[in-house]
Z-matrix of the N, CA and C atoms (Angstrom, degrees):
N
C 1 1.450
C 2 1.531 1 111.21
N 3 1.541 2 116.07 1 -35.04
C 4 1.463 3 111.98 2 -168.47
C 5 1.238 4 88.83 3 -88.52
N 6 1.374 5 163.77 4 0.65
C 7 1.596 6 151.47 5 -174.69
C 8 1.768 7 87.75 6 -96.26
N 9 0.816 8 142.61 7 -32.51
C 10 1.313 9 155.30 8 -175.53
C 11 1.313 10 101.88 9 -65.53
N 12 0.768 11 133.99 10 -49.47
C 13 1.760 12 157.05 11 -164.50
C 14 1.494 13 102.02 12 -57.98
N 15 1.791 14 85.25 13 -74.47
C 16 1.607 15 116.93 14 -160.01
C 17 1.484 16 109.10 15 -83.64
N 18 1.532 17 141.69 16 -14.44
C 19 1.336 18 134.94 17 156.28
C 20 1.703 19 97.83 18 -68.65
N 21 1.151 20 169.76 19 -42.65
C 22 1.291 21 153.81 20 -174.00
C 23 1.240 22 110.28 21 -53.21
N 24 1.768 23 103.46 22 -65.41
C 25 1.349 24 119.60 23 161.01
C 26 1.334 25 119.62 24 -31.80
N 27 1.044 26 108.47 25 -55.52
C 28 2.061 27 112.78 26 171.94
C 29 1.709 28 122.59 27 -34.90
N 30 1.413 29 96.51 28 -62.12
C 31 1.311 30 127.14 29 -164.15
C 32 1.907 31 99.16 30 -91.41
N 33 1.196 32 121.56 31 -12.31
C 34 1.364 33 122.33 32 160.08
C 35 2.172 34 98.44 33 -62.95
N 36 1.147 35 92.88 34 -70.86
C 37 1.644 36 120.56 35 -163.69
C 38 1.498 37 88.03 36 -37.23
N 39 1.345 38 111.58 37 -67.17
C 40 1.606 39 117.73 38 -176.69
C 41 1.459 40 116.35 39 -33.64
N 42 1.715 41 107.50 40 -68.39
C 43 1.012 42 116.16 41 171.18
C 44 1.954 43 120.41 42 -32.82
N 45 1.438 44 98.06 43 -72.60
C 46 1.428 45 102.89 44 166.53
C 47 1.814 46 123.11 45 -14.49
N 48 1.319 47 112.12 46 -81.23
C 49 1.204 48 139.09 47 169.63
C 50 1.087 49 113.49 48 -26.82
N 51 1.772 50 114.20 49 -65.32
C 52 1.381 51 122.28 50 -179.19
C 53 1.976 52 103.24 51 -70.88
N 54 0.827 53 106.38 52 2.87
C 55 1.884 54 104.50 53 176.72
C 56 1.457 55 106.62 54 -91.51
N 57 1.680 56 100.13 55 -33.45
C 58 1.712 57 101.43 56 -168.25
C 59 1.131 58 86.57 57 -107.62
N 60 0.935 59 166.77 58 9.58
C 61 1.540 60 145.73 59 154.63
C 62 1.849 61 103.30 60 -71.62
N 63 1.567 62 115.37 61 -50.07
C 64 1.551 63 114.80 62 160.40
C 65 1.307 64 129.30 63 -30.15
N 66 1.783 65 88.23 64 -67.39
C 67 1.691 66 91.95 65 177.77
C 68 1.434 67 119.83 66 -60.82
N 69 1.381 68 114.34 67 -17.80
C 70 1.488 69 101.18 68 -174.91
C 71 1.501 70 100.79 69 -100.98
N 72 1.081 71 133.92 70 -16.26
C 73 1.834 72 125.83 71 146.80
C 74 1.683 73 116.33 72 -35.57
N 75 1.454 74 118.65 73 -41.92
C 76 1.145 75 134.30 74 -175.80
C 77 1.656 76 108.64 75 -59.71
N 78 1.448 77 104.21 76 -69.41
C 79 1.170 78 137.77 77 -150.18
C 80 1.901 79 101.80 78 -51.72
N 81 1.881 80 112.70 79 142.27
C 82 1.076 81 97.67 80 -179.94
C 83 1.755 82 126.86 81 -67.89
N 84 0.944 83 119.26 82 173.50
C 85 1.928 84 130.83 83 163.76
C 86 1.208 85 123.77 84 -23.98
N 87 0.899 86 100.92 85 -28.93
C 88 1.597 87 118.64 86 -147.29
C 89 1.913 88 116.98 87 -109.12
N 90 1.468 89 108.80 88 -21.04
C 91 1.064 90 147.16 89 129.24
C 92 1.486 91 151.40 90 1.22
N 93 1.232 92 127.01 91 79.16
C 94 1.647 93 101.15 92 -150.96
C 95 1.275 94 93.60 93 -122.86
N 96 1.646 95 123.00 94 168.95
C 97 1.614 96 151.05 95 -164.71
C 98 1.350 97 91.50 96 -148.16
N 99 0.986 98 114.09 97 117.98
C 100 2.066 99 118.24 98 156.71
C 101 1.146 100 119.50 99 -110.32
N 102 1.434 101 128.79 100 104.34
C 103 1.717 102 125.17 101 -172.65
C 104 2.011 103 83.09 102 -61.40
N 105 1.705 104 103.15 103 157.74
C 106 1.172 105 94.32 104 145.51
C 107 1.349 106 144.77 105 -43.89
N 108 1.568 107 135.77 106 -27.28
C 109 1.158 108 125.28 107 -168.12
C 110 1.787 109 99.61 108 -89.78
N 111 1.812 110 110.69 109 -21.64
C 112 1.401 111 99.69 110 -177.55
C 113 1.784 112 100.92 111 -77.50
N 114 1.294 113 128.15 112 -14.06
C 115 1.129 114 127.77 113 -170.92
C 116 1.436 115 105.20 114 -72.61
N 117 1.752 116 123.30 115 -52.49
C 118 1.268 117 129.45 116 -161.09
C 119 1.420 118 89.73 117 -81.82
N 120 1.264 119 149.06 118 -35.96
C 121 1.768 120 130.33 119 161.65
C 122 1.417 121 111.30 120 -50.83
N 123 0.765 122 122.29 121 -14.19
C 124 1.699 123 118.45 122 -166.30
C 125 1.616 124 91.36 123 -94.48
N 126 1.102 125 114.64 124 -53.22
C 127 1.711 126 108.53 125 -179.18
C 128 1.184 127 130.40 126 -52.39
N 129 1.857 128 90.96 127 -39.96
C 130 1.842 129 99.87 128 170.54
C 131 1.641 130 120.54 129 -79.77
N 132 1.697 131 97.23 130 -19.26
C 133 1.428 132 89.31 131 170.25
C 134 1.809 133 117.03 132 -64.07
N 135 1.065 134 103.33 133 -39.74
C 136 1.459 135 121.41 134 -173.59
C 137 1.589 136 111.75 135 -59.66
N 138 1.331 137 114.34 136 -60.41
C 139 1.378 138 139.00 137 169.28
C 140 2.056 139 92.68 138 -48.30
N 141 0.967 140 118.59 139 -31.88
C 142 2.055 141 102.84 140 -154.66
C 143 2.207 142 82.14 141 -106.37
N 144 1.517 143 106.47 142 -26.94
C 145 1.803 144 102.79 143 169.28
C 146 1.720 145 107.66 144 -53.87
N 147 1.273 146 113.71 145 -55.93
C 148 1.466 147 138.13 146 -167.13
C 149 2.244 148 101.12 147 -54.82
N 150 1.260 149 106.66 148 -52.56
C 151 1.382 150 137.52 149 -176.84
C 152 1.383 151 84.36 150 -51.76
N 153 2.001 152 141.47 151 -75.00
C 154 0.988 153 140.11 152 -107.15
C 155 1.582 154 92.66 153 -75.46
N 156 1.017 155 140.56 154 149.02
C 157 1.314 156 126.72 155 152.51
C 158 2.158 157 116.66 156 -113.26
N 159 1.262 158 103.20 157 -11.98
C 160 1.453 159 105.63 158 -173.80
C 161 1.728 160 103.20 159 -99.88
N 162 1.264 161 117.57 160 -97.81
C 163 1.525 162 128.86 161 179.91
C 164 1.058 163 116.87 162 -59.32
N 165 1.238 164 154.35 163 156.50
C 166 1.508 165 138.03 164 157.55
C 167 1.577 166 94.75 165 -153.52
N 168 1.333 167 126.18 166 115.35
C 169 1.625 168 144.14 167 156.23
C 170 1.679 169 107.00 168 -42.97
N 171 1.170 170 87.51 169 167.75
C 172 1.949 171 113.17 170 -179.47
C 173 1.841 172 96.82 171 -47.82
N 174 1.722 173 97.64 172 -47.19
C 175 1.764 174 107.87 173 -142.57
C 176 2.031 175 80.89 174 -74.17
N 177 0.850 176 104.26 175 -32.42
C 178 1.783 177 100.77 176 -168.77
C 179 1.176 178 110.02 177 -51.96
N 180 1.477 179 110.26 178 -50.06
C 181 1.849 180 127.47 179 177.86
C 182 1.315 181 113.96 180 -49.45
N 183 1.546 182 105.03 181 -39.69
C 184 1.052 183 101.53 182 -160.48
C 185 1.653 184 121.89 183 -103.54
N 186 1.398 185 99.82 184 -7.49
C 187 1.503 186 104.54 185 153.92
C 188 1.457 187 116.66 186 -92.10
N 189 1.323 188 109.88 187 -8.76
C 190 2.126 189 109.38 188 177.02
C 191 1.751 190 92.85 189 -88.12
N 192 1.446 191 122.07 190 -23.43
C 193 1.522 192 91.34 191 161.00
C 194 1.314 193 133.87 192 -66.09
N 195 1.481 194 94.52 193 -49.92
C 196 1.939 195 104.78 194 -173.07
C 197 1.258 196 124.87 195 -82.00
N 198 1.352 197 113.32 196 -6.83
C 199 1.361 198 112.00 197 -161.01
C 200 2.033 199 103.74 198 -131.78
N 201 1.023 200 124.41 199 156.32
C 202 1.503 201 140.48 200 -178.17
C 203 1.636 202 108.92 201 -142.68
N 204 1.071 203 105.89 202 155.23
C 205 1.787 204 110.14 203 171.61
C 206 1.610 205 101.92 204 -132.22
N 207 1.765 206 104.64 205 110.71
C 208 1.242 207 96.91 206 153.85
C 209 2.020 208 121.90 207 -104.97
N 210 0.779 209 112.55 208 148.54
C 211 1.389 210 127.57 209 145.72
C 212 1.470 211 112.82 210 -26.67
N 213 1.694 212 122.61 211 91.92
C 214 1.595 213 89.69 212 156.84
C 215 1.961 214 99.41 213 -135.97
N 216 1.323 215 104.47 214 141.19
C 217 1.328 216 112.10 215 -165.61
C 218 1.797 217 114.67 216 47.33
N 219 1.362 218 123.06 217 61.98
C 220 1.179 219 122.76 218 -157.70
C 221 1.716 220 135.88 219 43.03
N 222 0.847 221 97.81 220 14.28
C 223 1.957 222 123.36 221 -161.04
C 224 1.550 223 103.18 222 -108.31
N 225 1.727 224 124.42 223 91.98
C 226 1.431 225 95.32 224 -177.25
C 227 1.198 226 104.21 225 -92.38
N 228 1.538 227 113.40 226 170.96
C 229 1.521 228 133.14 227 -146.85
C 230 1.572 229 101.83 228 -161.91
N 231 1.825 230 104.31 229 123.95
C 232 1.121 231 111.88 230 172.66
C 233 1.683 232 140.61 231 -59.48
N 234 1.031 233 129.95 232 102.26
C 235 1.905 234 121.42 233 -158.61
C 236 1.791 235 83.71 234 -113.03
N 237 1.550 236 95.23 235 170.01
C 238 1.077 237 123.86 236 170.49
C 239 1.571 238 117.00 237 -65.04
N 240 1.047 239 150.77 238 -179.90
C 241 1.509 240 141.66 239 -167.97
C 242 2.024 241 94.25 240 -121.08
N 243 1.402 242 99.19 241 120.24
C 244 1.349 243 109.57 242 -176.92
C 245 1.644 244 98.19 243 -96.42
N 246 1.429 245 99.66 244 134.04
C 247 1.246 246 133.56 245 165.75
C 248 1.578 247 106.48 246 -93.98
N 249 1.366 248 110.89 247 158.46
C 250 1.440 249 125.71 248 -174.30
C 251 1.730 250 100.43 249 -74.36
N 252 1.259 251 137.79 250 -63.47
C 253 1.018 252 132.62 251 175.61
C 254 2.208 253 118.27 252 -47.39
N 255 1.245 254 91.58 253 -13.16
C 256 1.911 255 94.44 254 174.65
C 257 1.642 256 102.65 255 -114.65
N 258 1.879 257 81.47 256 144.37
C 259 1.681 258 112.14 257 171.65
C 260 1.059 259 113.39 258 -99.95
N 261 1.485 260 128.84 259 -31.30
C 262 0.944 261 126.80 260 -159.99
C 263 1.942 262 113.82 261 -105.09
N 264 1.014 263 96.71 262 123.19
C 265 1.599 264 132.69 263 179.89
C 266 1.697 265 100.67 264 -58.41
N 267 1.354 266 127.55 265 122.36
C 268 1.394 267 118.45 266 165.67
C 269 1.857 268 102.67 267 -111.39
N 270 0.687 269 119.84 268 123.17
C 271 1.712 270 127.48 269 -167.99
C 272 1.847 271 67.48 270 -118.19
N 273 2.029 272 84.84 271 123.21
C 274 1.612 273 124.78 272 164.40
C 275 1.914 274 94.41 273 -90.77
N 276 0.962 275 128.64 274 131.61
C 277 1.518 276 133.18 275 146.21
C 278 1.181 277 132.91 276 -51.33
């Protein structure tokens, strides 16, 4: 009964994949896709920029501009960098 289940499920996932692999053939330049593992480097890159206290490279600057880590449900997650004059929260996916 559960192989029954989980081949639909299979061939859903497939399907999926093969939709976004299209759309992102489509999609302009400019554009980004983050598998999870490029996502969770990006946090630690961000998180080890934040850490540096002596040297800090071009790439450090330039993820301590664009990028923030909040906390949500123990899960950190990349946001936009809030300024005192902004309310509004941009949550990256």
């Amino acid at each position: 009964m559960s192989e029954e289940i989980d081949l639909p499920i299979v061939n859903m996932e497939q399907k999926y994949y093969k939709h976004l692999a299209e759309m992102r053939s489509k999609a302009a330049k400019n554009s980004v896709y983050l598998t999870s593992e490029k996502y969770k480097s990006l946090v630690d890159e961000v998180s080890n920029a934040k850490k540096k206290t002596n040297k800090k490279n071009s790439r450090d600057y330039y993820l301590l501009k664009h990028f923030e880590i909040m906390m949500v449900d123990n899960k950190p997650k990349l946001i936009c960098p809030v300024t005192e004059g902004t309310q509004i929260l941009c949550h990256r996916l």
